[in-house]
Each structure stands twice: as C-alpha cells, then as structure tokens.
C-alpha positions in Angstrom: 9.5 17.9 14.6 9.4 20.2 17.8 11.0 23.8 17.8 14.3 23.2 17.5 15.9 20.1 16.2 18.7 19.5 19.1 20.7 16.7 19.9 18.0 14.4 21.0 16.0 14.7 17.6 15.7 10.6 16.5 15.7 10.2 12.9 13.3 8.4 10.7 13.2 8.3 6.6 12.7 7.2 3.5 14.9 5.0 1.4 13.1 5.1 -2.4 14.6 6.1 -6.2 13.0 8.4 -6.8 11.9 10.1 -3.6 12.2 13.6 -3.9 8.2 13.6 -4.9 7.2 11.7 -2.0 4.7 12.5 0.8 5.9 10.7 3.3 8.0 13.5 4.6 5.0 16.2 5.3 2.6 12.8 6.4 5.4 12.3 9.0 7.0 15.5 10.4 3.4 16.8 10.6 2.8 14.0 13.0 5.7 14.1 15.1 4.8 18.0 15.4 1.2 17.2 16.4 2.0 14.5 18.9 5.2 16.6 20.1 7.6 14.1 19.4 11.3 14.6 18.8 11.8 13.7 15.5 12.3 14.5 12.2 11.9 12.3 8.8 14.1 12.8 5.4 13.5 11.2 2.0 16.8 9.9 0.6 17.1 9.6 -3.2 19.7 6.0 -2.6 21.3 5.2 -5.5 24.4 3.9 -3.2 25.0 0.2 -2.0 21.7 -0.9 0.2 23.2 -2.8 2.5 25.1 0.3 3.6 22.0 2.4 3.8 20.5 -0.1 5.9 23.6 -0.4 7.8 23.4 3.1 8.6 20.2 2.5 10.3 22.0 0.8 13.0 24.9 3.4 12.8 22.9 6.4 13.2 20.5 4.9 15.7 17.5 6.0 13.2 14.1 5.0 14.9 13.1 3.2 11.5 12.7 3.8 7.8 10.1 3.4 5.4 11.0 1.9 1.8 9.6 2.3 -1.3 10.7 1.0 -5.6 12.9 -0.7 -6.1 14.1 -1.6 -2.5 10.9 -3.8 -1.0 12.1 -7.4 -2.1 15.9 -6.9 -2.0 16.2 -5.4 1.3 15.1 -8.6 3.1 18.4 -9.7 3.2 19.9 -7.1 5.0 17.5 -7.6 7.7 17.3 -9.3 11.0 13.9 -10.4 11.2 10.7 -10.2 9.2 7.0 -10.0 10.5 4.9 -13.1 9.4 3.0 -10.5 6.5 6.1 -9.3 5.1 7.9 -12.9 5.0 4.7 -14.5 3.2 4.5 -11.8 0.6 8.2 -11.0 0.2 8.5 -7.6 0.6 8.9 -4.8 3.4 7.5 -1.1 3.4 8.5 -0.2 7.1 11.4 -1.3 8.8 12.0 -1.2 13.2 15.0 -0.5 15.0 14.7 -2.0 18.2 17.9 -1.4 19.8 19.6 -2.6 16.8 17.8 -5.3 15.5 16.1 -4.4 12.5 12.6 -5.8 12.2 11.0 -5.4 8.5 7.2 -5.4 8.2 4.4 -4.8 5.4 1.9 -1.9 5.9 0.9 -1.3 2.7 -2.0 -4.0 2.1 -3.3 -3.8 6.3 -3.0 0.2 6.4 -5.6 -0.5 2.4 -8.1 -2.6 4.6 -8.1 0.5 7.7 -8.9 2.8 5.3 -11.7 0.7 3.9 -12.7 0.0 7.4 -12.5 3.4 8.7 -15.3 4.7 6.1 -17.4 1.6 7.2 -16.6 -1.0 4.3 -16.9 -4.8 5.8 -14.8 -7.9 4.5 -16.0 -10.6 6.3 -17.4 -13.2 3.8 -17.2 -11.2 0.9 -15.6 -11.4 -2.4 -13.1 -9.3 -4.2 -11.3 -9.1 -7.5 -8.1 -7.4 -7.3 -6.1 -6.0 -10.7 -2.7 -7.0 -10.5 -0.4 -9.1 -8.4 2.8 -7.2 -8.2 4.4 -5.6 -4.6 1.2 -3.4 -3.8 -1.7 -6.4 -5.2 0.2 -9.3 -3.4 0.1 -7.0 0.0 -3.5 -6.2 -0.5 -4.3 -9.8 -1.1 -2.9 -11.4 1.8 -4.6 -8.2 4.1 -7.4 -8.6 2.5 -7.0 -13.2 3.3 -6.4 -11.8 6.9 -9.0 -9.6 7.5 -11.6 -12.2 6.0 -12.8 -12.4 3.0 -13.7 -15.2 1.2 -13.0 -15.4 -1.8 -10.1 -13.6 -3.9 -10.2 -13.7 -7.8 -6.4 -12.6 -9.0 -6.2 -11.2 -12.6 -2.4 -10.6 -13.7 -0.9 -10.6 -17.2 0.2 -14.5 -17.9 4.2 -13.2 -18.2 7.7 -14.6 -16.7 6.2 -14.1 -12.9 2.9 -16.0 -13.5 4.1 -19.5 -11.9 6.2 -17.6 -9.3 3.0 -15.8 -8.4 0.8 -18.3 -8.7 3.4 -20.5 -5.9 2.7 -17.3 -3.2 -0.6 -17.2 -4.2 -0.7 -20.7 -2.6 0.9 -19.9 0.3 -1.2 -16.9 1.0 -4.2 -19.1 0.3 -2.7 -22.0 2.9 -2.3 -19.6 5.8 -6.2 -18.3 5.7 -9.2 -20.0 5.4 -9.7 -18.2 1.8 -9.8 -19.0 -2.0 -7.8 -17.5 -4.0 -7.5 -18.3 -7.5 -5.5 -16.8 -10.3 -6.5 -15.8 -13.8 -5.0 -14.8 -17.0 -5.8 -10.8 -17.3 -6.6 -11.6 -20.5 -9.7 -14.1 -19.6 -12.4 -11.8 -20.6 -15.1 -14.4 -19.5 -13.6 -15.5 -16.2 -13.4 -11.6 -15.6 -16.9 -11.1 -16.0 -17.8 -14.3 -13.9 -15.7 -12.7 -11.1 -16.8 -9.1 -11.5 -20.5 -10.4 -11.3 -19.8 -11.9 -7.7 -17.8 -9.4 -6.2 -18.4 -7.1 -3.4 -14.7 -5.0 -3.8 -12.8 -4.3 -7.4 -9.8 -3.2 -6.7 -6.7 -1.9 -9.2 -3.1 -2.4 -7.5 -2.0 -2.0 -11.2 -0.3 1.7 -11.8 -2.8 1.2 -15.3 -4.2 5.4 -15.3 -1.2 7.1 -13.2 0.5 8.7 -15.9 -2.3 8.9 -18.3 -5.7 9.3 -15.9 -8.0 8.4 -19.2 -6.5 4.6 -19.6 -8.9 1.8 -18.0 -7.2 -1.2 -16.2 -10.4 -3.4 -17.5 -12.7 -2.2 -20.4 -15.1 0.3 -19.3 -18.1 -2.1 -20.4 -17.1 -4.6 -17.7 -17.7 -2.4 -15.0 -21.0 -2.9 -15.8 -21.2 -6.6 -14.8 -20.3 -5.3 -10.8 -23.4 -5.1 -8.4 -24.0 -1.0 -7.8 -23.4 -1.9 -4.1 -19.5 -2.9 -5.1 -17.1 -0.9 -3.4 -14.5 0.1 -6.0 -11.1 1.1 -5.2 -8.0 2.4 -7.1 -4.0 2.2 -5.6 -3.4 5.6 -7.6 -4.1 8.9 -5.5 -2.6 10.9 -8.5 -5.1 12.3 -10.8 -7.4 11.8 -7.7 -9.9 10.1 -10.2 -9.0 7.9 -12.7 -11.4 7.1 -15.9 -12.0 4.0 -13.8 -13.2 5.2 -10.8 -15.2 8.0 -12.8 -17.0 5.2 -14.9 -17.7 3.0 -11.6 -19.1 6.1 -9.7 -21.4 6.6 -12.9 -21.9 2.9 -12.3 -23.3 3.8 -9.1 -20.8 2.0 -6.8 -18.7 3.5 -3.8 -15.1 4.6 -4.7 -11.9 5.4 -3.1 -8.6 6.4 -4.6 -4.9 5.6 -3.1 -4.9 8.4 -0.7 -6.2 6.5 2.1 -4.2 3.5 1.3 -1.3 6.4 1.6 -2.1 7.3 4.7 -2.9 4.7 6.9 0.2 2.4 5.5 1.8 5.7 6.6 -0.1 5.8 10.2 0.7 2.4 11.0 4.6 2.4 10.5 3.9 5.4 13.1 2.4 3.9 15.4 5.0 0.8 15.0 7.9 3.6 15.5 6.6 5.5 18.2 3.2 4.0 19.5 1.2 7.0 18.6 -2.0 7.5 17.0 -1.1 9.8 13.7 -3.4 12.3 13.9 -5.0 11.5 10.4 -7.6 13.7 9.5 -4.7 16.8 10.0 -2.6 14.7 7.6 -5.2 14.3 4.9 -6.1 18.1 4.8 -2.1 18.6 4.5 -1.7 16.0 1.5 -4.5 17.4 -0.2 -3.4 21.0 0.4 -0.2 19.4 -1.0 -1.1 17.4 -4.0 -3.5 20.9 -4.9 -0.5 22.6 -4.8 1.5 20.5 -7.4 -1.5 20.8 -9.8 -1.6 24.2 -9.9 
C-alpha cells in the first residue's frame, strides 16, 4: 500500500478457509509499501461458490490472488491456463490476471528450493527423502526433479491416494532425468536405507503443527542421516518442532516453513508485479508477528 488507497489501488488477495490467521496479508502489503506500489492485498475467508470468487477476479480487475486449503486442486477448472508445474502436480497456489486471462501457477515447492538456495544449500546430484506426498510434498518433489536432484525417495501412508500418487509420481519422474520411487511410510527398513543415503530430509507432512512434541519418523531414525544432511520442516509454527530439535542435536543443518513461506510468497510477487520483495524486511515483520501471537 501507499498513503492513501485511491481509485487506482489494484487489488490482490487471498482465497483460503480459514484465512483470517494467515500472513500473507502483512508479507504483501509490506511489500507493496516498500517497493511503492499501489496496491493492497485482503485475505477472504470463502465459504461462497468458487467459481464466483474466481469470477470476480476478472470482474474486479484484481492483479491476482493467492490460494490456499481447500481450493488448490478444485480451482483448476475455473481457470484459463495452467503453468507446466502446476498442470503436472495438480494444484495452483498463485493465480495471474493478465488482462483477463487467468493463468494458475505453483510456487510453493520452487519458492522451498530458493530458500534452500539462498542460505547456500546445493541439489545438483543429491538425494532427498521427502515425508509426505500430499499438495505441499507433491510441489516440493517435482521443484526439487527440476532443480536437480537425483534421486527422490517418497514415504506416504499406503491409503485410498497411494496408486493415484504413485501415477503423478511417474509423471513427475518422466519429465526430469530423476528417480523417484515411492514407499509405504510404514517400511521401517526402506526408510532407514533411504535416510542413510540422503543429503535433504524433508517433512511436507503437518505431523508436529498442532502438537510440536510428535515426530513424523521415530526419533531413533534420525540417527541413520549423515550429520552433513540438511533437514527441513514445512511447519513455521512452533518454529522448532521435536524433529528439527532432535536433527539439530543430530548435528545436521535445519530450517523450518518460514522460508518456504516467504519465498512461495516473493515469487507470486514478482509474478504480479515484477518486483523483488524486499525479503529480509518481510522476515523481521513475520517474526515480529508470529512473536506477537505467542505472547
């Protein structure tokens, strides 16, 4: 935002249930303020029809949106084009307005991988196990496909979406030169096999969100990764889970969901306005932010 919100001010937002607790609003407006753009973001709590909502896009003239549960698969429809990332993994974070047509893309596992890269963390040739293979763990998989690695070991629960999983799995796998194989999350031994040879563990699972002392794997297994494994967690919220306490004590590199957060966040930006977000003034505001809340 500038000043004064007048009758240029383009509007961007968020289309989640729930959204009041989102970030995305500060992350944004902050921005915009910074890079004196004329804009201003909104979080909308939709529990209406989508198609309107997205509709209204077009309507309103709204520079783009960002989307978040339970609207990343079934908004594709409504849609008039979809990037290559977001039509392979079947889901949109970020959608464009470009004069009406309505382009929907995936940030969420490429802005994971920036992060990573920023702070100096290499993928080329290396290995990775990855916890979970829902919206977030599918996005991360085929960034992590694109930016290089070679080898991806899957571990989901063996439920209704296994085979369905296991079919976009393929398809990931068939568009990069990288193996990917799936496992049952309860195959204790391939687990340790795969923990033994990776370079990156990573949890897309939301195992430790609500309760920070639950371990997506058991603590004992962490102990079969390398010290040098860079160990990551989707959750930002408590900032350290059990898991990334007990692979610190491991001695490994960690990171939490914040930087994910923000750099999913800064590349919808620059898709919407072809800015730089200013990112080190949005991390000391989410921080500030997320202090806030726990006190």
């Amino acid at each position: 935002m500038i000043d004064t919100i007048n009758g240029r001010t383009r509007l961007y937002g968020l289309f989640a249930h729930p959204a009041k607790h989102s970030l995305s609003p500060l992350m944004h407006n902050l921005s915009f303020r910074k890079r004196g753009i004329n804009a201003v973001y909104l979080a909308f709590d939709l529990t209406g029809d989508l198609g309107d909502a997205v509709n209204s896009i077009r309507q309103f003239d709204m520079g783009g949106v960002n989307l978040s549960m339970p609207f990343k698969r079934t908004v594709i429809p409504f849609l008039d084009e979809l990037t290559p990332t977001a039509d392979l993994i079947g889901a949109v974070n970020t959608i464009m307005n470009r004069d009406g047509h309505l382009i929907g893309a995936n940030t969420d596992g490429t802005g994971f991988f920036a992060h990573l890269a920023a702070n100096g963390c290499t993928t080329k040739q290396k290995t990775a196990t990855i916890l979970g293979a829902g919206g977030a763990g599918l996005s991360i998989i085929a960034a992590g496909a694109s930016k290089g690695l070679s080898s991806i070991h899957v571990f989901k629960r063996r439920n209704a979406s296994f085979s369905a999983v296991s079919d976009q799995l393929s398809q990931i796998g068939a568009a990069y030169p990288t193996t990917i194989q799936l496992h049952d999350y309860k195959d204790e031994t391939a687990l340790q096999h795969a923990l033994s040879e990776s370079d990156f563990l990573i949890n897309s699972t939301n195992i430790g969100m609500s309760d920070g002392a639950k371990l997506p794997v058991a603590e004992a297994l962490i102990d079969c990764l390398s010290p040098s494994a860079v160990v990551c967690d989707a959750i930002y919220e408590p900032r350290q889970t059990r898991f990334l306490h007990a692979a610190k004590q491991h001695g490994c590199p960690t990171f939490n969901g914040l930087g994910m957060l923000i750099y999913q966040g800064a590349q919808a930006f620059q898709r919407w306005t072809d800015q730089e977000m200013p990112i080190d003034d949005v991390e000391d505001a989410l921080l500030k932010e997320l202090d806030q809340n726990r006190s």
